[in-house]
N, C-alpha and C positions, 0 to 999 in steps of 0.2 A: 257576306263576311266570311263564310265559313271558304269561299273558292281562295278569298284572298289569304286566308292563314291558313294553306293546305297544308304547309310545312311541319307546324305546330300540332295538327289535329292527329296527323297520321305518323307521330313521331311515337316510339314506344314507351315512353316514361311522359306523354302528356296528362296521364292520369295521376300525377304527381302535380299538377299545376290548374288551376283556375283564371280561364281568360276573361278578363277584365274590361279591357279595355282595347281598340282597334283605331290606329292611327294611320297616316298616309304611307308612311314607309317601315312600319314596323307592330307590335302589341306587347299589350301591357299584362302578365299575370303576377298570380297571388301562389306563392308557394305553400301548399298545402301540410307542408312537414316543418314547416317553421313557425317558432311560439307569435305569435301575434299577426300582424298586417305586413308581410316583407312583399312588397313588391319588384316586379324584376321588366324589364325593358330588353325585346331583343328582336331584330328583323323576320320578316316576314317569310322570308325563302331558307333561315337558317335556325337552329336551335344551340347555337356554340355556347350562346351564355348560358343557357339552363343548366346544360350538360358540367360547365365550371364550377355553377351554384351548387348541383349534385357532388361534385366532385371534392367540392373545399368544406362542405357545412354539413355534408350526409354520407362522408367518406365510409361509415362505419354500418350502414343501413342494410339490408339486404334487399333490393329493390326488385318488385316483381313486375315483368311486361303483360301491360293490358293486354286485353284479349279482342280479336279482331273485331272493329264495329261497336268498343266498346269505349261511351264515353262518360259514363257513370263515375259516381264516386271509387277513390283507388282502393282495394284491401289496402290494410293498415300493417305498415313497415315492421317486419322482423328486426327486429334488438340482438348481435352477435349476444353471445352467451359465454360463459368460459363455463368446458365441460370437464369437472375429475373424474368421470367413471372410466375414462378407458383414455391411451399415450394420442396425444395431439394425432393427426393424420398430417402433421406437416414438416414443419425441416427435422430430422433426424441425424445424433452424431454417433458416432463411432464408441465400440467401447471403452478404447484408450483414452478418448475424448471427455468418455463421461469421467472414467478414474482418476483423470486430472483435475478435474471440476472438485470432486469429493475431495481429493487428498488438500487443491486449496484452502476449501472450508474448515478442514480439519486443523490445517496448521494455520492460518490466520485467525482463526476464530479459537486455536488452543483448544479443540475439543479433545475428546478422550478416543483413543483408536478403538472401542468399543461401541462408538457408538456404530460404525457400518455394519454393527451385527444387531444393530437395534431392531425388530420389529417397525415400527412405525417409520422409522427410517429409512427401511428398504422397500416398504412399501411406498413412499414417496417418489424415490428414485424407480419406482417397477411403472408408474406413470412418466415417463423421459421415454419418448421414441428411440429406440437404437437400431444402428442398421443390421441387417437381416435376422430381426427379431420380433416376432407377433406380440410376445409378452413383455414388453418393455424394459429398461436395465434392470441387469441383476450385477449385485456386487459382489467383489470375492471374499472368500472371508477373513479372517480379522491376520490370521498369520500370513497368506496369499497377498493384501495389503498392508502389512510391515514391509514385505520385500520391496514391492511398489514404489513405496514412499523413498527407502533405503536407496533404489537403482534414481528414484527422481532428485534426490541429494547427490548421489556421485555426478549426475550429470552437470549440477546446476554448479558444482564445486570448480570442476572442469572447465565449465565455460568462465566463472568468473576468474580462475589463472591465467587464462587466454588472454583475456582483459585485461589485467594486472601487469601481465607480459610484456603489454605494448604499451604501457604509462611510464612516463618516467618520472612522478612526484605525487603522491597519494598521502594522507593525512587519516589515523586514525583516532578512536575514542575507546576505552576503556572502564568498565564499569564494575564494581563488586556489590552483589546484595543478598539477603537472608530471606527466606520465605521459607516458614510452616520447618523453621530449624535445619533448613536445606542451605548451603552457599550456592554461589553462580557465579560464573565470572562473563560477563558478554563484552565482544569488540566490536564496532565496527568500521569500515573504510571508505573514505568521501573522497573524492574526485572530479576531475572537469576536463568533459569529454573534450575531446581534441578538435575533432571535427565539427560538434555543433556548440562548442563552448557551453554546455550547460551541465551545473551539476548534478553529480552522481552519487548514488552509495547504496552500501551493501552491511548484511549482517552478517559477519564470517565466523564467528562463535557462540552459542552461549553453551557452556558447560558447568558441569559441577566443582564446583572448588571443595578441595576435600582438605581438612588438616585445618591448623591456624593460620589467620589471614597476617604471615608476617611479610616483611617487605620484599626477603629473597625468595621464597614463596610466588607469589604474586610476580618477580621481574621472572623465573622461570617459566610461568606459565602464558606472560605477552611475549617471550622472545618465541617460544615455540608456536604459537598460534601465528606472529607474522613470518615465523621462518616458512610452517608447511605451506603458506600464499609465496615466499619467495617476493617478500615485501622488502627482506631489510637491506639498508642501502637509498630505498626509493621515501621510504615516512619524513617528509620535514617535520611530523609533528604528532605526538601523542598528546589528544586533551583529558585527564582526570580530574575529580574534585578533589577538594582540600582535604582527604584522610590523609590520618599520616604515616600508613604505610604506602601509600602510592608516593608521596614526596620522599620519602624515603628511597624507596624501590630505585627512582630515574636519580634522584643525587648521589647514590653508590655506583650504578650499574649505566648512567648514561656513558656515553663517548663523549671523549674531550675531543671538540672537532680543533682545539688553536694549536693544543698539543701537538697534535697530529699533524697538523700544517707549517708546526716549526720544524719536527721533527723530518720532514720530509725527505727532507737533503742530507741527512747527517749518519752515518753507518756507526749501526749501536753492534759491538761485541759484545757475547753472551753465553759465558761459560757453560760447560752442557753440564756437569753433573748440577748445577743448579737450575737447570732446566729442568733436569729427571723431578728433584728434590720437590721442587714444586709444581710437580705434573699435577697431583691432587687438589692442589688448590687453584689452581688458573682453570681445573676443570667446573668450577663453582662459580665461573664469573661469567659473568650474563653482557650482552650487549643489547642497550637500549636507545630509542631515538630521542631528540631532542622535545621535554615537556613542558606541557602548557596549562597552568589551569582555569580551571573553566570559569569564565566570566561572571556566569549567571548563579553558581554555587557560591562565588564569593563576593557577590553583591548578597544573596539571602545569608551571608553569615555577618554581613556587617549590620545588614538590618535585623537580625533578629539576636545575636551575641554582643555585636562591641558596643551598638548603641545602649542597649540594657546594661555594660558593664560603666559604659561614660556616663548614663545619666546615675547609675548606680554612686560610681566614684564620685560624681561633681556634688551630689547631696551629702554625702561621708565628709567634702571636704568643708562644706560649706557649716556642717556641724561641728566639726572642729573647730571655725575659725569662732564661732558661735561661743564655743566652749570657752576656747582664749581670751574673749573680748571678756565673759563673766567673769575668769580668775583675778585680769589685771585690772579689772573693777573695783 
């Protein structure tokens, strides 16, 4: 038996397997690393399938070669381990590489720019292999990455102009809210790429809203935010909720596009000293795009205001009628 499964005997990982059984063109073993009775089928002159078995079920093993002439039970399979005392010995990135990393967690996850000077945090990141570094990252510190973040913003502003450049129809949204007695005003801008037809979007503001949130207020601070993207011209459409300084804002300050389109052909004369006269105030008017509101804000106001005011009213009326039928009683 043993001439006829010389393949198997003198294979280096046969100490992994128990031969079972010996057949005309092939044998039969018992995988030694697998929970129960798996048995495996594989030619005589070849070891391919074990080799697959190993390969698909023990990927993660560290498998030791028997020792010549040896056909005893196998040492027992090293378990990979995950080590923290000292930077992987394996793929290493660049510094730049790792600062990217950080500044994403920082701003997706809204954490505080203090924390890269955390202690335990940078102990964290000193386990991250970096290349030509025995002691694993180190981060800059906290003013060193303000700059960082700042040059990773101008770049990222850049590229999406670039983008905006070459659209010619973008759609944005506009939001205002309050936290911890702070205003905000954030916009952003959806799109559909040209080339792979799928959409897109970006967040191009959020800043502080300072002052009261009146409605000229508020159309000053969307004209200026879509003017530095070099958006206007290109928005079919701003969506806000139902406040009513935002309806407000776009029924004073939208563009009248019928106007515009009668007026087309027609040469308007226009005295100058009344040009001068109301330089100051033509300089107070805003151009906005055409608005829309938001679907989903004014379905939750019908559900949760008009219905409480209809079943309100319809009980009011139904006590009246109540009332009337008593008197003419």
């Amino acid at each position: 038996m043993a001439g006829q499964s010389f393949t198997f005997l003198r294979w280096k990982y046969s100490n992994y397997f128990e031969l079972v059984e010996e057949r005309e063109k092939g044998i039969v073993v018992k995988c030694r690393l697998c929970v129960g009775e798996k048995l495996l089928s594989t030619a005589k002159n070849t070891t391919s399938n074990l080799k697959k078995h190993l390969h698909a079920k023990h990927s993660t093993t560290e498998m030791d070669e028997k020792e010549p002439n040896d056909t005893c039970t196998p040492p027992q399979a090293k378990q990979q381990k995950l080590d923290f005392s000292s930077p992987s010995p394996g793929k290493t990135i660049s510094s730049t590489e790792l600062n990217k990393l950080v500044a994403a967690f920082i701003v997706e996850e809204m954490q505080p720019l203090s924390t890269v000077e955390a202690p335990t945090f940078r102990n964290i990141i000193s386990k991250i292999s970096v290349t030509g570094k025995r002691t694993g990252g180190v981060l800059p510190d906290r003013k060193t990455f303000t700059n960082f973040l700042d040059n990773a913003y101008m770049e990222m502003e850049t590229d999406l102009k670039k983008t905006f450049a070459d659209l010619e129809y973008v759609s944005t949204t506009a939001d205002l809210w309050t936290a911890q007695n702070k205003s905000f005003l954030g916009i952003t801008v959806h799109w559909i790429d040209p080339a792979s037809l799928h959409r897109q979007k970006a967040a191009i503001a959020c800043r502080r809203f300072r002052g009261r949130h009146t409605y000229d207020a508020i159309a000053a601070e969307i004209e200026q935010i879509h003017s530095s993207f070099a958006l206007c011209g290109k928005i079919t459409a701003t969506v806000t909720d139902n406040g009513a300084n935002f309806v407000k804002a776009f029924r004073m300050f939208q563009a009248d596009d019928d106007e515009a389109e009668n007026n087309e052909d027609e040469v308007i004369f226009t005295a100058l000293h009344e040009v001068l006269r109301d330089d100051s105030e033509t300089s107070e008017r805003y151009i906005l795009p055409p608005h829309h509101r938001c679907a989903s804000h004014t379905l939750t106001l019908i559900c949760t205001n008009d219905v409480v005011t209809f079943l309100t009213a319809e009980a009011l009326c139904a006590l009246c009628e109540h009332d009337v039928t008593v008197v003419l009683d």
